[in-house]
N, C-alpha and C positions, 0 to 999 in steps of 0.2 A: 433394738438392744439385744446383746449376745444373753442367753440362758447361762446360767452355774454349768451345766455340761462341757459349754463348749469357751466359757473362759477357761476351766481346769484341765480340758483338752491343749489350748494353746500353750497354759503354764508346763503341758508334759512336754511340749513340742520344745520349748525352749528350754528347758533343760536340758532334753537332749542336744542340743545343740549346742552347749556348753558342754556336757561331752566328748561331742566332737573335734570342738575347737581346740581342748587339754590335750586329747592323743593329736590330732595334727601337729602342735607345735612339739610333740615329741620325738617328730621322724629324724634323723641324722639328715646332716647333710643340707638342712635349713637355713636359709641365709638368714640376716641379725635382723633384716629389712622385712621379710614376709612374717621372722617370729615376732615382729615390734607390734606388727598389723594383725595377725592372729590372737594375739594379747588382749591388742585394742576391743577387737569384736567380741572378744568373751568379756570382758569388763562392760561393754554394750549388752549384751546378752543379760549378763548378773544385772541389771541396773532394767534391764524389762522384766526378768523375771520378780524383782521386789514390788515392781510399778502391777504386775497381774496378780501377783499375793493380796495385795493394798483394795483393788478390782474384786477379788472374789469376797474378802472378809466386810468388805464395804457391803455386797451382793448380798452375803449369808444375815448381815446387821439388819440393812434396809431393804428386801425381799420386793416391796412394793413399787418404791421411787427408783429400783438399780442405781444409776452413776448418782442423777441430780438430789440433789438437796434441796429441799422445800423451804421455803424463809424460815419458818419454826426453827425448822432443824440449824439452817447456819445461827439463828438466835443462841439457838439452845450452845451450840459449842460456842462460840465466840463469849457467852457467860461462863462456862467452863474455863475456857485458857483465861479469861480477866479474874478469877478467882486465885490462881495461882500467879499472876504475874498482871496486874492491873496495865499495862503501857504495853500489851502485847500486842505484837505488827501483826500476828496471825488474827488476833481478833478482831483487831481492826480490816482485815480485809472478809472475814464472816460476816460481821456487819455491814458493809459494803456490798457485798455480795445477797445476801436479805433484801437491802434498798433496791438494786438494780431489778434482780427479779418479779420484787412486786411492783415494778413502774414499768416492766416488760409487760403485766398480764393487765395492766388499765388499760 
């Protein structure tokens, strides 16, 4: 599992890289075809950089467990979202997710 160091190194990495991808599709002379594709990859880019924010603030929360979630914990949220929206898909798949792993560690 990657350290806070070196996810918030990656999150620098890709931002640069969003960056660069803005001034490239700034150059004259660009055809419609490579700025459709340049577009594409920074919209790719924004959409990792949300996914390594989501990684690190998860990191900074849960210090211990990094990515995974312990059955508690998906407990615990999946009664959170059923608080505000009883018939939530997302809770439904915390709870799901709780059952699988405790039938992984039997």
């Amino acid at each position: 599992m990657p350290d806070l160091a070196t996810l918030e190194l990656k999150l620098r990495d890709t931002r640069q890289e969003i960056r660069n991808l803005q001034v490239m599709q700034m150059r004259p002379g660009l055809s419609e075809e490579k700025r459709k594709f340049l577009h594409d990859l920074e919209r790719s880019a924004r959409a990792e950089v949300k996914l390594r924010l989501k990684a690190i603030d998860h990191h900074k929360s849960q210090p211990t467990s990094r990515y995974l979630m312990t059955p508690e914990q998906h407990r615990q949220a999946a009664q959170a979202l059923r608080q505000h929206n009883p018939n939530s898909r997302a809770a439904q798949l915390h709870e799901a997710a709780a059952k699988m792993r405790e039938s992984k560690r039997k």
